[in-house]
Backbone as a ProteinNet text record, in pm:
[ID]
protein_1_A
[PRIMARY]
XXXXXXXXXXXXXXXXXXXXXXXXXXXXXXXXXXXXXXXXXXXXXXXXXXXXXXXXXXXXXXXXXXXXXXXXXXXXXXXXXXXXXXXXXXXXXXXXXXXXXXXXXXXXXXXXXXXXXXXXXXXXXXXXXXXXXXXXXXXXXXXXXXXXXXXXXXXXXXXXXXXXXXXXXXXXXXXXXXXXXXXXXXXXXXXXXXXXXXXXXXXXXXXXXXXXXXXXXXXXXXXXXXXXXXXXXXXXXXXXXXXXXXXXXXXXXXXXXXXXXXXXXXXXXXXXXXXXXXXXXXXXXXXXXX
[TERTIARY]
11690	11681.1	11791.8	11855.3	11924.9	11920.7	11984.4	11925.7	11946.9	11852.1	11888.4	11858.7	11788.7	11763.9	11842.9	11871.3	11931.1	11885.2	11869.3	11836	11919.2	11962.1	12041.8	11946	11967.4	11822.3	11986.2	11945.5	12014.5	11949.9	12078.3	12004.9	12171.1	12100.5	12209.3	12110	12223.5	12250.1	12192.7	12080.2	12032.8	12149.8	12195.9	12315.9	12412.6	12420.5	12534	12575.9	12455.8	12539.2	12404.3	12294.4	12159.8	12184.3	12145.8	12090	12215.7	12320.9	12460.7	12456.6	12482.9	12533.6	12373.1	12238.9	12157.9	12130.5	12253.2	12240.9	12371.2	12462.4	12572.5	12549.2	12452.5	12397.6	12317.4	12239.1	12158	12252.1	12339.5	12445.3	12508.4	12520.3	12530.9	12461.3	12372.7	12250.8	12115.7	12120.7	12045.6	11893.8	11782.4	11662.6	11648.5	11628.7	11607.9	11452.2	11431.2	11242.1	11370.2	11303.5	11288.6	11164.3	11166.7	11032.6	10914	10938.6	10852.6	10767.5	10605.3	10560.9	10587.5	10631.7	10659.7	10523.3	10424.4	10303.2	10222.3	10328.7	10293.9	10443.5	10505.5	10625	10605.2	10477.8	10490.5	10434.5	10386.1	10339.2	10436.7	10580.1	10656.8	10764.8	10804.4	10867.5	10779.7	10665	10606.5	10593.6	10625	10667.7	10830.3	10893.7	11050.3	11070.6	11003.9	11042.5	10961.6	10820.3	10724.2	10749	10825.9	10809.6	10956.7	10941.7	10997.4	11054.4	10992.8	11084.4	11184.1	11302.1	11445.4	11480.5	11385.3	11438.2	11482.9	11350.5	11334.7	11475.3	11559.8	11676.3	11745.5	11800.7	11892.3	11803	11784.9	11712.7	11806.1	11786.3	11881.3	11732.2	11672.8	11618.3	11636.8	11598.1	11675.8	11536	11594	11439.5	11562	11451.4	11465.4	11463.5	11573.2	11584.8	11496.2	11365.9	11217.5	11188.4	11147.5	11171.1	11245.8	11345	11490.2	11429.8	11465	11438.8	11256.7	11169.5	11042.6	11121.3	11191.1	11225.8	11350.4	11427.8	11501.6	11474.7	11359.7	11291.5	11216.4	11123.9	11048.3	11048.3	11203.7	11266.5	11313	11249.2	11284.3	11244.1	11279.2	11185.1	11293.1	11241.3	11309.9	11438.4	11406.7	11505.4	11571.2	11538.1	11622.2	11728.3	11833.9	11987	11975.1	11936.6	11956.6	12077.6	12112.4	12236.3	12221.8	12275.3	12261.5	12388.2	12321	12440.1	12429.2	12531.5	12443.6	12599.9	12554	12593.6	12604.6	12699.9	12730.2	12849.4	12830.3	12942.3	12967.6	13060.5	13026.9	12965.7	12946.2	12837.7	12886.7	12956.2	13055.7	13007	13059.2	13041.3	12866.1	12800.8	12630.3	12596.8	12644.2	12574.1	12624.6	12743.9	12833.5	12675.5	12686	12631.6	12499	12387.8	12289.3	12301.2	12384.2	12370.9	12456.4	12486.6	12512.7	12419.4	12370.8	12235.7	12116.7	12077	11998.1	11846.9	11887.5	11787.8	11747.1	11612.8	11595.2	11609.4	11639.8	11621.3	11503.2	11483.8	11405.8	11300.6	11399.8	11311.9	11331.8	11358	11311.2	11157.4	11099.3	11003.1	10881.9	10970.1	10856.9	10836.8	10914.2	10887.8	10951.1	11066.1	11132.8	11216	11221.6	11406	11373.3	11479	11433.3	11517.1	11628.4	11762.7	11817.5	11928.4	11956.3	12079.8	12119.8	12213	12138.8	12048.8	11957.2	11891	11848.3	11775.9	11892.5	12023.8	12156	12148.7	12154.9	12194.1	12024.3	11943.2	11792.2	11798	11866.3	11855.7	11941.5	12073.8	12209.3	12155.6	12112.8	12039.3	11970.8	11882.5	11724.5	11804.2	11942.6	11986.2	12100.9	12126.8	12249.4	12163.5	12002.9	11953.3	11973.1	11967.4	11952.1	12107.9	12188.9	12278.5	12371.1	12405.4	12542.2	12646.5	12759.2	12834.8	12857.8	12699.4	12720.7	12691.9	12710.4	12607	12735.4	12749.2	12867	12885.4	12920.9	12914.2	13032.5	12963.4	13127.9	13059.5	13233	13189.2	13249.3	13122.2	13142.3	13219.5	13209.9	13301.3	13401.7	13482.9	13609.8	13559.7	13540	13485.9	13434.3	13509.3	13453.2	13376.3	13296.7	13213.6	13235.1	13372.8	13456.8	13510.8	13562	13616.4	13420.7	13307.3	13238.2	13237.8	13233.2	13139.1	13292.8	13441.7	13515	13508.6	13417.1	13369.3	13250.2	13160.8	13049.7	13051.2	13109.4	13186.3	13256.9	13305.3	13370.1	13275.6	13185	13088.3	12962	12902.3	12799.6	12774.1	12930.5	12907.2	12801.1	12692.4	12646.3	12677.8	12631	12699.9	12771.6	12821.4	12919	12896.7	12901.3	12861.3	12954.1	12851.4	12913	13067.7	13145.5	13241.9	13322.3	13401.7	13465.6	13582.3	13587.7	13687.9	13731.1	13832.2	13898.4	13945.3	13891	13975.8	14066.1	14174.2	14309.2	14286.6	14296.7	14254.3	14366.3	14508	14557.8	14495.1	14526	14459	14572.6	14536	14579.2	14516.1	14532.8	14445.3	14416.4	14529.3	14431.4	14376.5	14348.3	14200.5	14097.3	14121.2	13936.5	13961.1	13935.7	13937.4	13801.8	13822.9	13727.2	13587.9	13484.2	13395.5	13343.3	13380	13332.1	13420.2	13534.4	13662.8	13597.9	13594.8	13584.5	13668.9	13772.3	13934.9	14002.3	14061.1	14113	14297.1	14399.8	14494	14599.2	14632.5	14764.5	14842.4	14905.1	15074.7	15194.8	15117	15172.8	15306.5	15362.4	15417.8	15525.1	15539.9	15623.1	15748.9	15879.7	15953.1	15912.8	15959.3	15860.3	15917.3	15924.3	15992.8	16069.8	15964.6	15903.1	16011.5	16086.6	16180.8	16343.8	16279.4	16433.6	16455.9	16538	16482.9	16461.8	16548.3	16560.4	16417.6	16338.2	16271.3	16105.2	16126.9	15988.7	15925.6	16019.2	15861.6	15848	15835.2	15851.7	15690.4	15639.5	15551.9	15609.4	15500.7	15537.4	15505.7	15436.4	15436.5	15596.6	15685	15802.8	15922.9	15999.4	16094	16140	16213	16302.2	16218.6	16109	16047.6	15967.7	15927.3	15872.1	16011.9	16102.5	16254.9	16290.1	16210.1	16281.9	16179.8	16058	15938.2	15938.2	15986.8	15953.7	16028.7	16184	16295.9	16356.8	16252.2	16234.2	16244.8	16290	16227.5	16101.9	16123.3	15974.2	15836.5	15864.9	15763.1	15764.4	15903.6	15893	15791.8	15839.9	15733.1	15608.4	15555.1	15428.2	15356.1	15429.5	15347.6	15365.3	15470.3	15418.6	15331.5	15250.4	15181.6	15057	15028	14921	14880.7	14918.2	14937.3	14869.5	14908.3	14859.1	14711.9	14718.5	14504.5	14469.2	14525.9	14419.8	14442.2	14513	14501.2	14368.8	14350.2	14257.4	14091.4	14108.6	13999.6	13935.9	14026.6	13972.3	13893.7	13941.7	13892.5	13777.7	13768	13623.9	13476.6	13546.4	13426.1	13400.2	13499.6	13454.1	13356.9	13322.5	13248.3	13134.2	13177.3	12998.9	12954	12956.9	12905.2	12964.9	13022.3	13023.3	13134.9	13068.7	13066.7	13208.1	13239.2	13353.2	13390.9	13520.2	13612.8	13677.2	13661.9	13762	13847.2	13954.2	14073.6	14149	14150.3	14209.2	14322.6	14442.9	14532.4	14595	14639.9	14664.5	14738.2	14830.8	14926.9	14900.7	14993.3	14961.7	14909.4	14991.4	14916.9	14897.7	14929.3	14847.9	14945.1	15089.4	15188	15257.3	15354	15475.2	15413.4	15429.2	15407.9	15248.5	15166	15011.7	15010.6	15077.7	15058.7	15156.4	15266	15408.7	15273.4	15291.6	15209.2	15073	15016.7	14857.8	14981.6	15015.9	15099.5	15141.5	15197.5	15248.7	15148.5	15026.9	14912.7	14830.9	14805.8	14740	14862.5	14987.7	15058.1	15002.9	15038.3	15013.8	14916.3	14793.3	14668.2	14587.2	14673.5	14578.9	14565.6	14632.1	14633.9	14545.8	14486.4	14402.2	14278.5	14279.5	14096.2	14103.8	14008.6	13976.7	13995.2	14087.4	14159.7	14178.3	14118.2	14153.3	14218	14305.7	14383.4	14339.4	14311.8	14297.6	14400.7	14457.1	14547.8	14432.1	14397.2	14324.9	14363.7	14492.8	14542.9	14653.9	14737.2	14883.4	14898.3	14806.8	14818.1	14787.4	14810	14766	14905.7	14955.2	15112.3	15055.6	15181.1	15217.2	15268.9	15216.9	15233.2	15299.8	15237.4	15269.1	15352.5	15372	15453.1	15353.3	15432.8	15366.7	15451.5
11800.5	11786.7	11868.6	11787.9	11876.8	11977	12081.9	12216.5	12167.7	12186.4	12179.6	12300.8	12437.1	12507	12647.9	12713.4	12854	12950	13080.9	13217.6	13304.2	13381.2	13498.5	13615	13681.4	13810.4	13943	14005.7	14118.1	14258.5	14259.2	14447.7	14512.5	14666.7	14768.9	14876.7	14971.4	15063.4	15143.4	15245.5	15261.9	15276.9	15238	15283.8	15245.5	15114.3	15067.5	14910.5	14899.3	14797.5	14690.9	14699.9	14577.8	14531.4	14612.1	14553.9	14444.1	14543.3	14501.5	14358.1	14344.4	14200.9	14113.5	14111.9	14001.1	13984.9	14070.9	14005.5	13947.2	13941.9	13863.4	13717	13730.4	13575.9	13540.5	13630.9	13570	13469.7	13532.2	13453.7	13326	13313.8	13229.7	13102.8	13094.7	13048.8	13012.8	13106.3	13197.3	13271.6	13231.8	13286.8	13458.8	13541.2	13633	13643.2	13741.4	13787.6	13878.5	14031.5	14133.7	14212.8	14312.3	14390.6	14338	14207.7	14097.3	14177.4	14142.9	14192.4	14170.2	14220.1	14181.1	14089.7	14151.7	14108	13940.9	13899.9	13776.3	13692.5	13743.9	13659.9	13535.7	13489.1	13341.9	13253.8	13319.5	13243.4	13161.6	13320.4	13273	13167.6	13148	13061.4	12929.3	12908.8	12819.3	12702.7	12785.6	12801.7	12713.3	12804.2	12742.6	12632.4	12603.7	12478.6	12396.8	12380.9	12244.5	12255.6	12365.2	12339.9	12276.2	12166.2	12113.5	12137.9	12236	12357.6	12379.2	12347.9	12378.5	12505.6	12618.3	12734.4	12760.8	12708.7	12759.4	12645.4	12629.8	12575.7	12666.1	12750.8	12848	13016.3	13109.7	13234.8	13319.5	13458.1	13525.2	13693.1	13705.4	13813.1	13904.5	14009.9	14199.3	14274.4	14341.7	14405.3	14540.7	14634.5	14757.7	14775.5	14891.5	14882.6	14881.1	14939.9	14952	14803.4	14746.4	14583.8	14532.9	14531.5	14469.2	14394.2	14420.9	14381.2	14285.5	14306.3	14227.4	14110.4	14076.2	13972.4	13910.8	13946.7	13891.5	13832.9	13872.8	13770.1	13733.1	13718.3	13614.4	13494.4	13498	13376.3	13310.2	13164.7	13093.7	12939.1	12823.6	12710.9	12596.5	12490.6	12385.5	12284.2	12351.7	12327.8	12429.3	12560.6	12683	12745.1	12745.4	12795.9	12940.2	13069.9	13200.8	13274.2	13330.1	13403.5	13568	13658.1	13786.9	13859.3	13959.2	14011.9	14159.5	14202.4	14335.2	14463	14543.6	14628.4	14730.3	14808.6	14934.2	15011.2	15151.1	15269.5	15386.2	15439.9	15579.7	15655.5	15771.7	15903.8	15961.8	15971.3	16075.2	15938.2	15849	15738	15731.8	15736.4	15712.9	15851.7	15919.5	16075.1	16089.7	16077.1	16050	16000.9	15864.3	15753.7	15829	15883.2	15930.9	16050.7	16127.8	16300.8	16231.4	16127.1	16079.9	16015.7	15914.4	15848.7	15909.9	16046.5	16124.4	16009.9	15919.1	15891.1	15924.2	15915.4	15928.9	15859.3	15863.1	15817.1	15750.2	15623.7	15554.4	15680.4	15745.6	15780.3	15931.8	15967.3	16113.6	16060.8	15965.5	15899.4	15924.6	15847.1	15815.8	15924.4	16061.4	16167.4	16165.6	16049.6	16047.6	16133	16217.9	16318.5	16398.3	16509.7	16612.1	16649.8	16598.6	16591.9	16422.1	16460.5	16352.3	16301.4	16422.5	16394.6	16326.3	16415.1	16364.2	16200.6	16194.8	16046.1	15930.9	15947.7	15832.1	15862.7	16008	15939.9	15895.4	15899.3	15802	15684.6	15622.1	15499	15435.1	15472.7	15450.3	15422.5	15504.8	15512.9	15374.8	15388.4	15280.5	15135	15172.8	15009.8	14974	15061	15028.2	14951.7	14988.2	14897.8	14751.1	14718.2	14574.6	14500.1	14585.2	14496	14467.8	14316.4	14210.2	14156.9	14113.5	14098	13920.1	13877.2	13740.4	13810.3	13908.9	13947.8	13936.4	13885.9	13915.9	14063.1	14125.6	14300.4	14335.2	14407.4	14439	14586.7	14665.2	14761	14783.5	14806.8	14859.3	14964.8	15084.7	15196.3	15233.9	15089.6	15133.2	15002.4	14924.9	14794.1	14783.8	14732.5	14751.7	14559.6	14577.3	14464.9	14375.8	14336.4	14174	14156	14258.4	14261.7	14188.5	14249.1	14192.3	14058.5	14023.7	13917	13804.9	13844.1	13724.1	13723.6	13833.5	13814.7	13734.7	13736.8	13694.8	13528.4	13490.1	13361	13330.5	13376.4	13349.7	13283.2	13382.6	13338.7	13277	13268.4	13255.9	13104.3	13071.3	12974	12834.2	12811.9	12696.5	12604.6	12517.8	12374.3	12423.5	12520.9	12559.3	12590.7	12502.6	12540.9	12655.1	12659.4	12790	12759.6	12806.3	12803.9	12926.2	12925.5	13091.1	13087.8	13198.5	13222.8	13426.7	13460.8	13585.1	13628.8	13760	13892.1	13923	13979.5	14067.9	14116.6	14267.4	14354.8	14489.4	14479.2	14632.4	14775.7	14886.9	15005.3	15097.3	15244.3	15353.6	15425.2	15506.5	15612.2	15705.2	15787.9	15893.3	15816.3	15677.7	15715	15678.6	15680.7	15651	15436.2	15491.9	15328.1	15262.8	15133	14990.9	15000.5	15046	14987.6	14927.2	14793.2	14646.7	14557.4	14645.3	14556.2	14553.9	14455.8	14357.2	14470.4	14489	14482.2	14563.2	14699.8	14778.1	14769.7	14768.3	14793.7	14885.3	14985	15069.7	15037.5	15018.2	15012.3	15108.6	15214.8	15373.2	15358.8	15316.7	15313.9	15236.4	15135.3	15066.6	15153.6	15114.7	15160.9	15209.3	15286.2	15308.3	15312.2	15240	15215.9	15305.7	15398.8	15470.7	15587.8	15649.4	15702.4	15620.9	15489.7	15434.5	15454.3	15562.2	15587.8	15451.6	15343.4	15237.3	15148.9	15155.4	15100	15131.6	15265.2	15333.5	15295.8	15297.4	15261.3	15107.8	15055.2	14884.3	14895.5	14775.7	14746.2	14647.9	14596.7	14519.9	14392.6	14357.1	14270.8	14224.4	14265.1	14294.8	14229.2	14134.9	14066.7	14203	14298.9	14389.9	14500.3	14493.3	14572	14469.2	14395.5	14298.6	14222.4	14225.3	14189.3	14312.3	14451.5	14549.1	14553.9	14544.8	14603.2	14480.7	14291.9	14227	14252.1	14254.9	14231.8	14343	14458.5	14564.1	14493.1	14539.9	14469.3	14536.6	14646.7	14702	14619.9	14564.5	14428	14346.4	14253.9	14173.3	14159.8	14299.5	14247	14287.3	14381.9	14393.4	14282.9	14200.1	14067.1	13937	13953.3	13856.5	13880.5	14036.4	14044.5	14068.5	14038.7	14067.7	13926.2	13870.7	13717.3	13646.6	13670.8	13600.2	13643.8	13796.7	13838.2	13796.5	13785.4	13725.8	13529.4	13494.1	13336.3	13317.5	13390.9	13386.7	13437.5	13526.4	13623.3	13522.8	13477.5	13400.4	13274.4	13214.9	13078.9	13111.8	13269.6	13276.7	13304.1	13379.9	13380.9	13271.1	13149.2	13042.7	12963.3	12992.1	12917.5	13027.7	13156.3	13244	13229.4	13183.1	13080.5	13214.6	13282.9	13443.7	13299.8	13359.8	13290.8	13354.2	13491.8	13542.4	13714.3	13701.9	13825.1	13934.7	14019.2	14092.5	14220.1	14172.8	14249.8	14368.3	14456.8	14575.7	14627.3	14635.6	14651.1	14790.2	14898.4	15052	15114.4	15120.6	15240.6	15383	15502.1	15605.9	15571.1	15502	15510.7	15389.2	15271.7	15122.9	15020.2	15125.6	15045.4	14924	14979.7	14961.5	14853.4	14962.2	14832.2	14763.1	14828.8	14759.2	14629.8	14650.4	14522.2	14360.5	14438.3	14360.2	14310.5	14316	14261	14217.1	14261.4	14171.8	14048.8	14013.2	13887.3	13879.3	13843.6	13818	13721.3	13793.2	13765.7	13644.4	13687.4	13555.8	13450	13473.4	13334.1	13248.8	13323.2	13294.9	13215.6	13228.3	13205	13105.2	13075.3	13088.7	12858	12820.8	12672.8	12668	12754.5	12705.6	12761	12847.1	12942	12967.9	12944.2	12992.4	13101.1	13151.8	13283.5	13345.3	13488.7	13565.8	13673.3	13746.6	13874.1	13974	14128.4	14185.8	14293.4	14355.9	14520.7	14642.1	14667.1	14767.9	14891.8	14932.2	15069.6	15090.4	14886.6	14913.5	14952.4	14958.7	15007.6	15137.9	15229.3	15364.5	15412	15493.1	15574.5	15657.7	15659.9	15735.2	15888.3	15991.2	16111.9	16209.9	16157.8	16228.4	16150.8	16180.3	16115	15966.8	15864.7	15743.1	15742
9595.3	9449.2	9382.5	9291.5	9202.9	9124.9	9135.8	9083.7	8915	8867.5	8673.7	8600.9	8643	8610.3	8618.6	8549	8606.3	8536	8605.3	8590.2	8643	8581.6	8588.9	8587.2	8710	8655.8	8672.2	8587.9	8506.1	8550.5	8604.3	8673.7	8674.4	8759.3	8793.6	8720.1	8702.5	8661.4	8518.5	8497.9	8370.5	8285.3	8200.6	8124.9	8065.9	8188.1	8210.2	8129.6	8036.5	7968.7	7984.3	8008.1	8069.3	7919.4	7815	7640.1	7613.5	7657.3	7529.3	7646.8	7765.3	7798.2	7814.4	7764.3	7751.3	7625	7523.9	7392.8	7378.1	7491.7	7474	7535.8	7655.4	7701.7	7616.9	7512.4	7413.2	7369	7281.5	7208.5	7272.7	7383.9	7505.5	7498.6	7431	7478.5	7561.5	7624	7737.9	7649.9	7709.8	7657.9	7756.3	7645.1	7774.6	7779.5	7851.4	7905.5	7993.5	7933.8	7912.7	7957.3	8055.6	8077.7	8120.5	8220.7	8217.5	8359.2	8314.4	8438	8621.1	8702.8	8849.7	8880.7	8828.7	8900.3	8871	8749	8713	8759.8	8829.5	8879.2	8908.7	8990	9053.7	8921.8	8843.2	8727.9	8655.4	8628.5	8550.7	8617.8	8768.6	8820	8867.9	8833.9	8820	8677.3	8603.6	8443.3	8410.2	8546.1	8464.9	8521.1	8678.3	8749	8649.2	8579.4	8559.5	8396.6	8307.3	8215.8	8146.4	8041.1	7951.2	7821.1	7798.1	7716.2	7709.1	7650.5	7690.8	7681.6	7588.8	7645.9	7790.1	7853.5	8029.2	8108.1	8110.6	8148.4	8178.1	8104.1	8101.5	8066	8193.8	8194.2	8181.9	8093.7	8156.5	8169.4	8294.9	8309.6	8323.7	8215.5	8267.2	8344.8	8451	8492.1	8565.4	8564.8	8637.4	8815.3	8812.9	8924.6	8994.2	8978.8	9080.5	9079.5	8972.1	8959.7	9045.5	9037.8	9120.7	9221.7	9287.7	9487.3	9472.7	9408	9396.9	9323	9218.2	9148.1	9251.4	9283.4	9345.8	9503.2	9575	9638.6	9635	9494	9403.3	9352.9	9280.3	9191.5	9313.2	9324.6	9401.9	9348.3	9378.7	9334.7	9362.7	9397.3	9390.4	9324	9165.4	9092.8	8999.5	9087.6	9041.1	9078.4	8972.1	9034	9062	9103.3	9090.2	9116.3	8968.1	9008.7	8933.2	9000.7	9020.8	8901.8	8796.2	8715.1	8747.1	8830.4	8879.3	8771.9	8668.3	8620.5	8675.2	8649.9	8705	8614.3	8647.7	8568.1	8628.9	8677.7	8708.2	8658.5	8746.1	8673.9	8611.8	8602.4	8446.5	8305.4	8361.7	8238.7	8182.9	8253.2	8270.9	8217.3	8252.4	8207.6	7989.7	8002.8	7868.9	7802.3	7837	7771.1	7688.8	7799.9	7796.6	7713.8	7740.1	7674.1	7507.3	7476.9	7370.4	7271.9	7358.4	7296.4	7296.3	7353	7357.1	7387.6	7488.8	7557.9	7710.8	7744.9	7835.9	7973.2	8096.4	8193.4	8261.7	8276.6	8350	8460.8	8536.5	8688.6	8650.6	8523.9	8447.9	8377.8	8299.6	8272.7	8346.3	8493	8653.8	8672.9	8666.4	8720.1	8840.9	8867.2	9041.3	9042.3	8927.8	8944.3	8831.4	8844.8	8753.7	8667.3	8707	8586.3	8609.2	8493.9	8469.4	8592.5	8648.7	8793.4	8901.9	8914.9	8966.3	8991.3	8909.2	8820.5	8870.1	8811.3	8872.2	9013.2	9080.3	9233.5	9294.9	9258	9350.8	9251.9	9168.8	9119.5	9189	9214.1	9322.9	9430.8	9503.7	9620.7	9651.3	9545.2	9485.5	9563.9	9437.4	9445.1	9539	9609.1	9714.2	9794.3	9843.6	9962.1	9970.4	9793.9	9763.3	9732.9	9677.2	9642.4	9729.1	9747.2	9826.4	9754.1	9857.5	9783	9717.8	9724.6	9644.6	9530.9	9447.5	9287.5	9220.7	9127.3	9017.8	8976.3	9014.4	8973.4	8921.4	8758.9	8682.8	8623.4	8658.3	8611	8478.2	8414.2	8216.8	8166.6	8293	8257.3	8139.9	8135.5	8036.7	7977.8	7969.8	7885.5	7802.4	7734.2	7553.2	7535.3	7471.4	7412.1	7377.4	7350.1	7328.9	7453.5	7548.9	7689.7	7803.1	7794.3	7881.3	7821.3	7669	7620.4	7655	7743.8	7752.7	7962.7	7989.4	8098.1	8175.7	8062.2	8065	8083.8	7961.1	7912.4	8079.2	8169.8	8239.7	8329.5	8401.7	8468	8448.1	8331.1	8336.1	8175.9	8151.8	8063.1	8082.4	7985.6	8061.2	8065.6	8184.6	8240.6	8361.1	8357.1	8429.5	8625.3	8668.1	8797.9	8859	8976.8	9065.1	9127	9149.1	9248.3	9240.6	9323.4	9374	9276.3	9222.1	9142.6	9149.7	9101.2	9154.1	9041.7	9024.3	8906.7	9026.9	8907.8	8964.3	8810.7	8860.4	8783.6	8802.3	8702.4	8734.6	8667.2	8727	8697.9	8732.1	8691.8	8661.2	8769.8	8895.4	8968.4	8842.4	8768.6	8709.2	8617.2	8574.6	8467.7	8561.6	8688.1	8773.1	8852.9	8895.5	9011.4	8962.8	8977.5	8905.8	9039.7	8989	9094.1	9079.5	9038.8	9080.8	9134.4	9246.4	9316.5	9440.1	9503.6	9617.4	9721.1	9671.4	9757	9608.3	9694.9	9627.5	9701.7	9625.9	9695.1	9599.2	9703.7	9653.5	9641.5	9535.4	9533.4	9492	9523.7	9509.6	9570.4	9661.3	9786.3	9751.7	9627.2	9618.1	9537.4	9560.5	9467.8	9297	9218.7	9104.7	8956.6	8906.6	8798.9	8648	8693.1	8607.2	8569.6	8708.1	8736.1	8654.8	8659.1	8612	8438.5	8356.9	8225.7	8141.8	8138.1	8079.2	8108	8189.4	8188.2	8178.4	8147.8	8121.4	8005.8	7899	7803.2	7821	7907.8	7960.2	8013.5	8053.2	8174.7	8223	8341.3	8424.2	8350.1	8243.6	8159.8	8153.5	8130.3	8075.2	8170	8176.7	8287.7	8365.9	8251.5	8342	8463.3	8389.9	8485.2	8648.1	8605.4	8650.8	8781.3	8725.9	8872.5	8908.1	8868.7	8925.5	9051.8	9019.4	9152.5	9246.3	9203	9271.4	9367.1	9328.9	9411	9528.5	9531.9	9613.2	9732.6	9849.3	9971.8	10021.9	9992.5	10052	10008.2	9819.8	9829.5	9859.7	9860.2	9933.9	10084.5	10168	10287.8	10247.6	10191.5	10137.7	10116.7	10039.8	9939.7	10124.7	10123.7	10277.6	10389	10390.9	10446.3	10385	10237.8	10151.7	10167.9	10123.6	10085.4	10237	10293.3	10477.4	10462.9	10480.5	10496.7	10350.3	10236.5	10131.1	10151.5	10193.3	10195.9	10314.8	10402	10533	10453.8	10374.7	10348.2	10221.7	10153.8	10042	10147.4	10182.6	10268.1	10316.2	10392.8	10433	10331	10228.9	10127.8	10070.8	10059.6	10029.4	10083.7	10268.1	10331.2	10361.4	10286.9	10322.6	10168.2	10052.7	9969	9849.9	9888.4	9759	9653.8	9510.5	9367.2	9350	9316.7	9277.7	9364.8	9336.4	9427.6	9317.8	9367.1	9262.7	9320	9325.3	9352.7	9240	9284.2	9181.9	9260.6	9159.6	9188.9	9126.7	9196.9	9133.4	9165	9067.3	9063.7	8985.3	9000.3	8940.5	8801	8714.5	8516.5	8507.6	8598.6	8554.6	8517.1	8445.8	8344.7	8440.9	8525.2	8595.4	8701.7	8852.8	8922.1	8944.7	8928.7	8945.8	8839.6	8727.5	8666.2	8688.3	8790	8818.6	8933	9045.4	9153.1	9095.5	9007.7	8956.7	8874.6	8827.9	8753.5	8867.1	8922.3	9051.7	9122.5	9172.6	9261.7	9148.8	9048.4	8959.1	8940.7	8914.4	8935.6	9057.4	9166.2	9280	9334.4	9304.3	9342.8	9215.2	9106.2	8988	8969.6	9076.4	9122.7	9150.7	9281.5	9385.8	9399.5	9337.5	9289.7	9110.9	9081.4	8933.7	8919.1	8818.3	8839.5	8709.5	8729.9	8604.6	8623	8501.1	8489.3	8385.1	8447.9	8331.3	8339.4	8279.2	8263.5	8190.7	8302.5	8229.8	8177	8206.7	8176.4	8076.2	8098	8089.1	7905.4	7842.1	7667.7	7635.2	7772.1	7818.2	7790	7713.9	7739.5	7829.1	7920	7998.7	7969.2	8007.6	7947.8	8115.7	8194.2	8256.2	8417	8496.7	8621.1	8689.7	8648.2	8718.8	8895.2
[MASK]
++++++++++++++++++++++++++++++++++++++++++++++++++++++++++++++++++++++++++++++++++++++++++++++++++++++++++++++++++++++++++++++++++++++++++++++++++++++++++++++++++++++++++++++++++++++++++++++++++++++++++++++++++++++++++++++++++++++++++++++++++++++++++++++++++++++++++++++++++++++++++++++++++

């Protein structure tokens, strides 16, 4: 039977963004259910397969991490699509959040932890058992709210069936590495632009900078041996059924070459897999040695 139904159940991380992105699938057109009891689960997937309601077409469920793992081998049914939005932030970012909003912690509540350091690493813990790498997992960290809601839109538009598609994502090491990359790669190593004065206040956005890092030979062989394990590596996640990949690409400040090789890699690839680009750093001045 043809799947006609889909649910997105919405988890991760206390902190990390559950409210702000199931009021962006609200907007979506996505019904949410919110705080929904575990213990009436078979009720409610009994509900979305037999009912006619067009809300129940399109789900988007937020539940807690203790929740988590009971709903996700619950939701099951004949004509249900299930797909996984799993949030996340670092602990510097999560702690911010909290000692800002002067709310409390979920498993400070339960009584599972006694600070708020605490509380993130047994929720981490909680949820490392459960999470794979079929879940769409993005991290909010530096992501501002028009940035998830043209992410969201990416994956989860309706109508939109599943198929494999790939972030290339450049970054900065000192502002903190993306943890929601698949596949992290250095490009520390490459010649560095940054050094050349004429081309510093440039990025790799930029032609001159962009023929200075390609035409290196040291990338050159880099990219012919990147290019071989990702043409092999992509093909296989295609046949172990994973939805989307995400590659982060990092140099010292993000500008120069991490964004020359992410344009590069989405030209590249952007025929033959559904393909997106973000620069996460490169509107970062550079203050100090890239």
């Amino acid at each position: 039977m043809e799947k006609t139904k889909r649910v997105i159940l919405v988890s991760g991380m206390s902190g990390a963004g559950k409210s702000t992105a199931t009021r962006i699938l609200e907007d979506m057109g996505y019904h949410i259910i919110d705080n929904f009891p575990v213990q009436l689960l078979s009720l409610l997937v009994d509900m979305i397969e037999n009912s006619t309601d067009p809300r129940y077409s399109y789900i988007a469920l937020s539940t807690s991490a203790e929740d988590f793992p009971a709903f996700l081998r619950g939701i099951k049914g004949e004509g249900i699509e299930v797909r996984v939005l799993f949030l996340d932030a670092s602990d510097t970012v999560l702690i911010h959040r909290y000692k800002s909003t002067r709310r409390t912690h979920p498993m400070l509540l339960s009584n599972t932890a006694n600070t708020l350091e605490e509380a993130i690493g047994v929720e981490r813990t909680m949820l490392s058992k459960v999470i794979n790498n079929s879940f769409v997992t993005i991290d909010t960290s530096f992501l501002t709210e028009k940035e998830m809601k043209n992410t969201l839109n990416q994956y989860f538009a309706k109508g939109a069936a599943p198929s494999f598609s790939i972030s290339f994502i450049s970054f900065g090491y000192k502002y903190g590495v993306p943890m929601d990359a698949d596949l992290m790669i250095d490009v520390r190593f490459l010649p560095n632009p940054f050094w050349v004065p004429e081309l510093r206040p440039y990025s790799g956005n930029d032609k001159c900078v962009y023929d200075y890092v390609m035409e290196k030979p040291e990338t050159k062989e880099f990219l012919k041996r990147l290019l071989s394990f990702m043409d092999y590596s992509f093909k296989e996640y295609v046949k172990e059924g994973k939805n989307h990949f995400t590659v982060a690409i990092g140099c010292t400040g993000g500008q120069h070459r991490s964004v020359a090789i992410t344009n590069f890699l989405y030209d590249h690839y952007r025929n033959t897999y559904h393909s997106y680009k973000q620069h996460r750093d490169e509107k970062k001045w550079i203050t100090g040695n890239e």
